[in-house]
N, CA and C of each residue as an Amber inpcrd file, in Angstrom:
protein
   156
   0.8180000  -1.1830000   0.0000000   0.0000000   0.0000000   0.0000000
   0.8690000   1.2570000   0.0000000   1.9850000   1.0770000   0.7800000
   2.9010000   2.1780000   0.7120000   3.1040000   2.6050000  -0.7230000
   3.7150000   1.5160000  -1.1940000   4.4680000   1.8210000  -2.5680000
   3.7160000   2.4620000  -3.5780000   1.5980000   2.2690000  -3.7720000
   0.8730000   2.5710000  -4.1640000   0.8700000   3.9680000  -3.8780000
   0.5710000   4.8620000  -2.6860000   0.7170000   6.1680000  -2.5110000
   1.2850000   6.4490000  -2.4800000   3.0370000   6.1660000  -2.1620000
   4.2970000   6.9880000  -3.2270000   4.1250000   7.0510000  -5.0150000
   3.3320000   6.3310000  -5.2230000   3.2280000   6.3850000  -6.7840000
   2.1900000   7.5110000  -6.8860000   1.2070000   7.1090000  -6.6290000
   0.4850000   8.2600000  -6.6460000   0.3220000   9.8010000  -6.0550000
   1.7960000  10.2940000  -5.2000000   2.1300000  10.9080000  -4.6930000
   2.9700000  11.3920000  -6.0590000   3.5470000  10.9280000  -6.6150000
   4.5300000  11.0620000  -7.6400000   3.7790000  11.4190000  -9.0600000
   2.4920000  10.6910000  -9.3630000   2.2040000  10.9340000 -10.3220000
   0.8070000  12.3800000 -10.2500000   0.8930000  12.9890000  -9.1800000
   0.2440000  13.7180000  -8.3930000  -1.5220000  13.6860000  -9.0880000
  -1.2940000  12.4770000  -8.4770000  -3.2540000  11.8200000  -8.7510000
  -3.8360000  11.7340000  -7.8020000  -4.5270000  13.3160000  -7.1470000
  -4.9790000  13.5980000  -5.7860000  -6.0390000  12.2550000  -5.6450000
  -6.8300000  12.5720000  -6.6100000  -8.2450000  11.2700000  -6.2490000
  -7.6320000   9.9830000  -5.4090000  -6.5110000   9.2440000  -6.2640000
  -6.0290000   7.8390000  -5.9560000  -5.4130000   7.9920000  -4.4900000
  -4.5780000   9.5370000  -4.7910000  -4.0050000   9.6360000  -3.1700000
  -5.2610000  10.0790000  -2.1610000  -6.4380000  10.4860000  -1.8500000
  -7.3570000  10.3020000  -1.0960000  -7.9330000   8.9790000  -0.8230000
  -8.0580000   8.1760000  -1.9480000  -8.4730000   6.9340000  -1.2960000
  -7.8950000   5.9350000  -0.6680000  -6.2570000   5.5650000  -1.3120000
  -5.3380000   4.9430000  -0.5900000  -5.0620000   5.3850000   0.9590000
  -4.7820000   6.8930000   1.3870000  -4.8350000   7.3990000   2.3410000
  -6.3370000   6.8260000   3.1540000  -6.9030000   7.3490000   2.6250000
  -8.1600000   6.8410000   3.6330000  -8.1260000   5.0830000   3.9130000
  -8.0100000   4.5950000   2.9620000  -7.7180000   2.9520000   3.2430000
  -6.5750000   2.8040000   4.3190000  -5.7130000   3.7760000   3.7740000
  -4.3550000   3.6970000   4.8830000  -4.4620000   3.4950000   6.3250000
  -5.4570000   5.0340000   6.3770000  -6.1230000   4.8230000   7.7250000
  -6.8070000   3.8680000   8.6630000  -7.6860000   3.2020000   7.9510000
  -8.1050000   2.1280000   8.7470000  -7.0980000   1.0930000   8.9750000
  -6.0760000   0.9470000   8.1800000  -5.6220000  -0.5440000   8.3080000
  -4.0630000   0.4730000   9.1660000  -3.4310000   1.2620000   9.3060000
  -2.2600000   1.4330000   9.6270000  -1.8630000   1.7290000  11.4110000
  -0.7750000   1.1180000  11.3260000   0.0870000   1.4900000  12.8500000
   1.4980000   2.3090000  13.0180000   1.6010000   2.4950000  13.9780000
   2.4130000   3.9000000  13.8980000   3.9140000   3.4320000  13.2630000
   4.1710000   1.8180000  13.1770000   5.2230000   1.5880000  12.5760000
   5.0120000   2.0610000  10.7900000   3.9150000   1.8870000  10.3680000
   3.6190000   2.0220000   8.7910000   3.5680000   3.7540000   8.9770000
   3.3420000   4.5840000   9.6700000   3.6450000   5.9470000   9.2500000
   5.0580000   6.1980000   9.2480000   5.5550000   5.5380000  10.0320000
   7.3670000   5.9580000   9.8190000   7.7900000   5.3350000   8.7780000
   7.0290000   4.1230000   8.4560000   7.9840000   3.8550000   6.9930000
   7.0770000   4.4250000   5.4960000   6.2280000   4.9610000   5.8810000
   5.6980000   5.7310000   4.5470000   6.3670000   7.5430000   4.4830000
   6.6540000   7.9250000   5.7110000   7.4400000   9.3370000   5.8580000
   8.3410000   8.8290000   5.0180000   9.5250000   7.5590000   5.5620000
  10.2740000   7.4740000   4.8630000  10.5130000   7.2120000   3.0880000
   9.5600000   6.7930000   2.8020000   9.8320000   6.3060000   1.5380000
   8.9840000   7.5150000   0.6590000   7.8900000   8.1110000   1.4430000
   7.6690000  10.1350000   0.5850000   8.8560000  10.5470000   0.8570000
  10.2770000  11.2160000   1.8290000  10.7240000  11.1070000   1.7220000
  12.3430000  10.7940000   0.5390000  12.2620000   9.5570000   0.0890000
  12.9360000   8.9430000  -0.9670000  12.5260000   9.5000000  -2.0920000
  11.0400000   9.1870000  -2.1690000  10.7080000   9.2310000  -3.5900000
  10.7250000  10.7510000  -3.9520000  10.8600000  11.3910000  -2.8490000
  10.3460000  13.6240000  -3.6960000  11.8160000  13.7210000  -3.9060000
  11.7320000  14.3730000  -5.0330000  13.0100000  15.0990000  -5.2500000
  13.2870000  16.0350000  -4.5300000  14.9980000  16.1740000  -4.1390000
  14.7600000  17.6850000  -3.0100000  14.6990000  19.3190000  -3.5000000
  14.2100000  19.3650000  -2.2320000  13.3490000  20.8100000  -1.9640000
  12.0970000  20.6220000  -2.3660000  11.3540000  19.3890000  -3.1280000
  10.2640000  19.2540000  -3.3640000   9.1550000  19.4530000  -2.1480000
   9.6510000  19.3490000  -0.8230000   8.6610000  18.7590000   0.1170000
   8.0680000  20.0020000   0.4340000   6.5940000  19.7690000   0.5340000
   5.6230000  20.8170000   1.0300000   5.4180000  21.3520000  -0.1260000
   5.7770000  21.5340000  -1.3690000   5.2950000  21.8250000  -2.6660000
   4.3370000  21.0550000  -3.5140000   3.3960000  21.8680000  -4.2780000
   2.0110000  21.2840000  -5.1930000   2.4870000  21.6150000  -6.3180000
């Protein structure tokens, strides 16, 4: 699921990234937010972060 919303984080496809996120939510634990920071993270190019 991670790898799904880094993609869609990347291919900046708000829709797909609202629903994965919301799926995220129900199913995730605080270990899966540290490894999805990490891998948004990886995948933005830098200085990208916090930019639309």
């Amino acid at each position: 699921m991670i790898e799904a919303i880094t993609e869609a984080v990347r291919d900046g496809d708000d829709r797909t990234i609202r629903r994965l996120l919301t799926r995220f939510a129900e199913l995730a634990t605080i270990s899966d937010l540290y490894a999805l920071r990490d891998t948004l993270d990886t995948a933005l190019p830098p200085g990208a972060h916090g930019q639309r």
